[in-house]
C-alpha positions, 0 to 999 in steps of 0.5 A: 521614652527608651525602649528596652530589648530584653533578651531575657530566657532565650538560650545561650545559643540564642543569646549569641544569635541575637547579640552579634546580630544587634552588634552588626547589625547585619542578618545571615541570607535567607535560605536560597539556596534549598528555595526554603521559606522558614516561618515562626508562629508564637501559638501552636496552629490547631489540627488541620481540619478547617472546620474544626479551627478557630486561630489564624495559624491553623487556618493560614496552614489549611489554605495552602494545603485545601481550596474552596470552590471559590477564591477572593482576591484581596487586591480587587475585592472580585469574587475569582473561580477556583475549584469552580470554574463558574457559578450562578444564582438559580433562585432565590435560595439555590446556587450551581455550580460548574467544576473544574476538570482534571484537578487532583488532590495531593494523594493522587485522587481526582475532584469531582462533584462527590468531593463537594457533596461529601464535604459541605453535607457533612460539614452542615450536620450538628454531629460534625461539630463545626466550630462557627455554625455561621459559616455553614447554617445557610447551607441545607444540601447539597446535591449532585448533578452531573460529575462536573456540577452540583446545586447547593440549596440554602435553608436561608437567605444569606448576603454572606454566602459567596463570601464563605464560599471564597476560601472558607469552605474548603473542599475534602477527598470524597473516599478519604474524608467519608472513611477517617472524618475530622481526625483523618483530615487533621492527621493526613490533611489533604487537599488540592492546594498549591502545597501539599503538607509532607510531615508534621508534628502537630503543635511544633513542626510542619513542612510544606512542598510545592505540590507539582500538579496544582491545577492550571487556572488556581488562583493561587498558582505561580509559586515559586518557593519550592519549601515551607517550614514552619515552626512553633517558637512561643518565645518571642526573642527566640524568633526575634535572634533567629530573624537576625541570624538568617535561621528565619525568614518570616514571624509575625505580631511584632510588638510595636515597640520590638518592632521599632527595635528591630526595624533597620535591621530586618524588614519590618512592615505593620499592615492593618487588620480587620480583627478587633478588640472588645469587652462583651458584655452580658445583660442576660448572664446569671438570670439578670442579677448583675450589675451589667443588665443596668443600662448606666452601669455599662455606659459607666465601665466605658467611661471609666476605661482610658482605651486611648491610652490602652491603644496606645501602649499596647496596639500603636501603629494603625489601631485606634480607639473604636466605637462600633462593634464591627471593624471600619473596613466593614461593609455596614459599620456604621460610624455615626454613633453614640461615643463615650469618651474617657470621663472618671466623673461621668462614670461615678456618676453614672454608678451612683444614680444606679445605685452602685456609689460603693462599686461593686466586684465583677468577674471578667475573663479574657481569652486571646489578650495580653494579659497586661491590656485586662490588668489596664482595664482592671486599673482603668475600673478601679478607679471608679470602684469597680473591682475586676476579678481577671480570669485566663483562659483559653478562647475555647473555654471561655466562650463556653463560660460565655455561652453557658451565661455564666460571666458578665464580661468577656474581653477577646477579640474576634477576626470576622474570618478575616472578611470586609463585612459586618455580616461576619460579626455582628449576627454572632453577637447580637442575632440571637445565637448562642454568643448573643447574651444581650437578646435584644429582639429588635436587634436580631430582626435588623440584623437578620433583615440586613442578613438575607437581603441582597440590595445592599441600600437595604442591608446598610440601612439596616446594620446602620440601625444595629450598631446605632443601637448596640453604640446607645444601648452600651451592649459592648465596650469596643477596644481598638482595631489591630494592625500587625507588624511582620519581620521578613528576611531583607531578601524577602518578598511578601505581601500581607492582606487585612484578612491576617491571612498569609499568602506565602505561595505568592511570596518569591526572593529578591 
């Protein structure tokens, strides 16, 4: 099939951009000569408080700017010392932890043991408002024992903690975070990463300098770009003229089928993630009195949903159709289950023996999918009968729907804060949490079991049970895995990570 560029509501200037790069095919160089890297986000990254953000843009930013005690290095899977220079288990629900000296955070501050403790035992409390209590609902306190090491006490068994803890849970200027909070930090971020974050508009410009004192030892030391700006360009053929013309080096997300268009001219890469697509569904929304608190009428909606032809118009590349609620890169994601292949008849079927012959209307909202993946899904379930009434809205809005018990169906997706471990998504969504509209009791039980256990024969037997029973049960109707396509200036070396986290202190010019 041919494929169209369309270079439709760019600017006249973009235009020209685009159609003399088409037409040479040839980009201008990327900036070398100021050592600037140039990047494009279609979204606007949120305020630059770690804990408070949900998207990989804000986060990507923050992990340049903040460390956390530790650092996992992507390439190995090895657990590495960052702001900590060592750990260990003291007990079965204590850790300690001996910190690097003669670290310095951007505004000249020193790190020490209260930095630590101000942060994580601020962040821990309900007022903070972290955005996913699973990343810190382990953590009862933190204590301080000398200047240079502190204990962290866990107020429960937790397989995932040294994950959360590489990166994740980065740490704050003690003096600066205790006088100006969440705000202070998004406002005047600052942290002891390998660039410090000079200016921002937030939501539409941030620029980034290598930060000169970045401690000996960091994982993320050796950067050899002197500048990062990053912009926010919604427009997707605004990025795709400007990566032509050389005015940027680095955009993401790609369309498969720009992708294809743009490759010869740019770099084009596409690497797997492990964000996946789903559509949850809720047994326990709006007191049981949905079609969806019905076993078949779920198993129905997966059978009357064409996924392999979703997948293949709208994700390609290295996705495919999933039938576990969990990404196959996962520790735990069992893949012997229950598969309810594409089958319109089985799906009638299905609904008539539950009493739904005539079909039924349903409202579904999505959040952080494209539009026309829900309509195919709509399309896909009218079909059968079953009338989808699509509703957008943000992820935050519509997580709050959710939770409130309000909807029946839910499209997203869900990153596992970009780590190889199903500790990450299924508890969020089956453990009986505040996103868990299935409440499946015996679910929670194996999965808090799988949860807090640290022999890891234990812990896959127990998500193998989870996800066989989740797959039966129809609880959810998993999409497709996603892969991302990055275009990089031909003069750029990068290499991406299935965590959908860039590491550009570790890109360099060829």
């Amino acid at each position: 099939m041919t494929q169209t560029f369309s270079i439709k509501g760019l600017t006249t200037l973009a235009v020209l951009a685009a159609s003399t790069a088409l037409t040479l095919g040839t980009p201008a160089v990327a900036d070398k000569a100021s050592n600037t890297l140039n990047v494009a986000f279609a979204a606007e990254p949120e305020p630059l408080d770690t804990y408070k953000i949900a998207g990989r843009q804000g986060l990507i930013l923050a992990r340049h700017i903040y460390d956390g005690l530790l650092y996992k290095n992507l390439d190995t899977g090895e657990i590495v010392p960052a702001l900590a220079e060592s750990w260990e288990f003291t007990g079965p629900l204590t850790m300690e932890f001996t910190l690097r000296q003669g670290v310095k955070f951007h505004n000249g501050a020193d790190f020490t043991a209260d930095d630590v403790v101000e942060t994580l035992n601020t962040v821990i409390t309900p007022e903070y408002g972290t955005r996913y209590s699973i990343s810190v609902d382990w953590i009862d306190s933190v204590e301080k024992l000398d200047d240079y090491k502190v204990r962290i006490n866990m107020s429960k068994p937790f397989a995932g903690a040294v994950e959360m803890l590489a990166d994740a849970l980065p740490i704050y200027p003690h003096a600066f975070f205790a006088e100006n909070g969440s705000a202070g930090m998004a406002a005047t971020p600052i942290g002891t990463g390998p660039y410090k974050l000079v200016s921002q508009e937030p939501g539409i410009r941030y620029e980034m300098e290598r930060f000169e004192d970045h401690y000996e030892g960091s994982p993320k030391s050796g950067a050899t770009i002197d500048k990062i700006s990053v912009r926010t360009i919604p427009e997707m053929n605004t990025q795709y003229a400007e990566l032509m013309s050389g005015s940027l080096d680095w955009i993401w997300r790609i369309p498969p089928d720009q992708a294809s268009r743009l490759e010869g001219r740019v770099q084009i890469i596409s690497a797997p993630i492990m964000r996946i697509g789903y559509v949850g569904f809720a047994p326990e929304a709006m007191d049981g009195d949905t079609p969806i608190a019905d076993k078949r009428v779920r198993q129905a909606l997966i059978h009357a949903t064409n996924r392999g032809a979703i997948v293949d118009a709208f994700a390609g590349g290295a996705s495919e159709v999933l039938n576990t609620p969990c990404n196959p890169a996962q520790f735990g994601c069992e893949q012997d289950v229950t598969a309810y292949e594409y089958d319109p008849e089985k799906a009638k079927a299905l609904l008539a023996e539950a009493g739904y012959e005539d079909g039924f209307k349903m409202e579904m909202v999505f959040a952080a999918m494209p539009r026309p993946t829900a309509e195919a899904v709509a399309a896909d379930l009218a079909n059968v009968g079953v009338t989808l009434e699509l509703n957008e809205q943000q992820y935050a809005s519509g997580i709050g729907k959710w939770r409130a018990k309000e909807l029946p169906a839910f499209f997203s997706n869900w990153g596992s804060y970009g780590i190889g471990d199903t500790a990450f998504i299924l508890s969020n969504f089956f453990g009986g949490g505040a996103d868990d509209l299935v409440q499946d009791a015996e679910l929670a039980t194996w999965l808090t079991e799988a949860d807090t256990s640290s022999d890891r024969d234990v812990r896959a037997k127990n998500y193998s049970m989870a996800v066989k029973k989740i797959a039966e049960e129809a609880y959810w109707m998993p999409m497709y895995n996603f892969n991302v396509n990055y275009g990089l200036s031909n003069d750029l070396n990068f290499t991406p990570h299935p965590d959908e986290f860039a590491r550009w202190w570790g890109a360099s010019w060829k």
